[in-house]
C-alpha positions as CSV (number, residue, x, y, z in Angstrom):
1,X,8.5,8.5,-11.2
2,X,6.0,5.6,-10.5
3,X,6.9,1.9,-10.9
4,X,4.5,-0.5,-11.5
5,X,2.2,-2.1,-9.2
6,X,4.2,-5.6,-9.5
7,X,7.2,-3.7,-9.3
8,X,6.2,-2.8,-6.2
9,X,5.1,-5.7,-4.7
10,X,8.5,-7.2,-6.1
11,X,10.2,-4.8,-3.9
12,X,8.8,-5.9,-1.3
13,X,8.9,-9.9,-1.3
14,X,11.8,-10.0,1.3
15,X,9.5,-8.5,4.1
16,X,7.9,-9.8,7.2
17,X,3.9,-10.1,7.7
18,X,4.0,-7.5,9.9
19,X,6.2,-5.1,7.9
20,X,3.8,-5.8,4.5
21,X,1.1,-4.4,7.7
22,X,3.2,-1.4,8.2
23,X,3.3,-0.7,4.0
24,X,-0.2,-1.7,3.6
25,X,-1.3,0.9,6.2
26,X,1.1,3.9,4.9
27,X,-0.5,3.2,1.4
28,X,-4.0,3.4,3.6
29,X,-2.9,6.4,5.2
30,X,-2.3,8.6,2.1
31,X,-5.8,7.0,-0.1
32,X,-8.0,8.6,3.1
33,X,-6.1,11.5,3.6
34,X,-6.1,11.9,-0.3
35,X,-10.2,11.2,-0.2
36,X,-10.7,13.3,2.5
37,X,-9.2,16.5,0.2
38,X,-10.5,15.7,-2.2
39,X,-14.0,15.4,-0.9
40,X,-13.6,18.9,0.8
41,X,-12.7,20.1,-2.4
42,X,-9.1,21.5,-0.9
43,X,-6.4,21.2,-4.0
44,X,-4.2,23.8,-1.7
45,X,-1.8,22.3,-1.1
46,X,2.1,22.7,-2.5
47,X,2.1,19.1,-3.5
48,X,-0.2,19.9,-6.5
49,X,2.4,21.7,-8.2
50,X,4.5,18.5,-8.2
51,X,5.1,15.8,-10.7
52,X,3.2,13.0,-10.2
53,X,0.5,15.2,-8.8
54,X,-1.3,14.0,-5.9
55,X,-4.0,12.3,-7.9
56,X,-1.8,10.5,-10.2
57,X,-0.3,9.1,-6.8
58,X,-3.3,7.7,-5.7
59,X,-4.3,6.2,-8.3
60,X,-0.9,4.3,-8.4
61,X,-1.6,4.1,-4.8
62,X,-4.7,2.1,-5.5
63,X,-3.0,0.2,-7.6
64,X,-0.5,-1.1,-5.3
65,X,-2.8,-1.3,-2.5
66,X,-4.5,-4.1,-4.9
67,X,-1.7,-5.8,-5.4
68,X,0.0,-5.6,-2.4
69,X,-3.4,-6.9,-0.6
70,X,-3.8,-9.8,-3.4
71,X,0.4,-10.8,-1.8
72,X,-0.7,-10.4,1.4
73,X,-3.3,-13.0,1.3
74,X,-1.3,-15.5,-0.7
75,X,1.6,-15.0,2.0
76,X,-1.0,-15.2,4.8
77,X,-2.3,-18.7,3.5
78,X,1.6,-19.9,2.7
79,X,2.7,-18.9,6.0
80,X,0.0,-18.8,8.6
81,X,-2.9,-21.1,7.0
82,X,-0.7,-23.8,5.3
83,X,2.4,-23.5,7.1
84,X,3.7,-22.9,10.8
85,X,3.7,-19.6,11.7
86,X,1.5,-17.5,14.1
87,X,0.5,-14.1,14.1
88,X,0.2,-13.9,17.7
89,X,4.1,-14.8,18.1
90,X,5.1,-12.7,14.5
91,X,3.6,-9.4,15.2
C-alpha cells in the first residue's frame, strides 16, 4: 500500500540534508530505471504481476519526488541560507 505524498515527507522530517539526498536519489533511481522500461517497451519483468504495479509506483514516486523536493528546498533555506549550517561540513 502507498501513503500519501505528505505522509511521506512526514516520515521523513527527522532526517539530515544529506540523508533527504540519499532518499531523493533512490526515488531518482527507480523514475529513470522505470522510464528507461518503459521507453523500451519491456513490461517483463515479475514486478508487473505485483500490487501496486510498477506504474502505479511511479507515479506515487513522482509524487513524492515533488514533495520531497518542495521540503528540501524549504530546509535548504531554514538551514543553510537563513541559518548556520554548511554543506561542505554536513555532507
Amino acid at each position: 500500500m502507498m501513503i500519501s505524498p505528505n505522509g511521506f515527507v512526514e516520515e521523513l522530517k527527522g532526517k539530515n540534508y544529506k540523508q533527504l539526498i540519499e532518499e531523493r536519489n533512490e526515488l531518482m533511481a527507480y523514475i529513470t530505471e522505470y522510464e528507461k522500461k518503459e521507453l523500451a517497451g519491456d513490461r517483463s519483468g515479475d514486478e508487473w504481476s505485483y500490487c501496486p504495479s510498477p506504474e502505479v509506483r511511479y507515479q506515487c514516486n513522482l509524487e513524492y519526488l515533488s514533495e520531497l523536493c518542495n521540503y528540501m528546498q524549504q530546509k535548504y533555506n531554514e538551514e543553510y541560507v537563513h541559518g548556520d549550517k554548511n554543506l561542505e561540513t554536513e555532507i
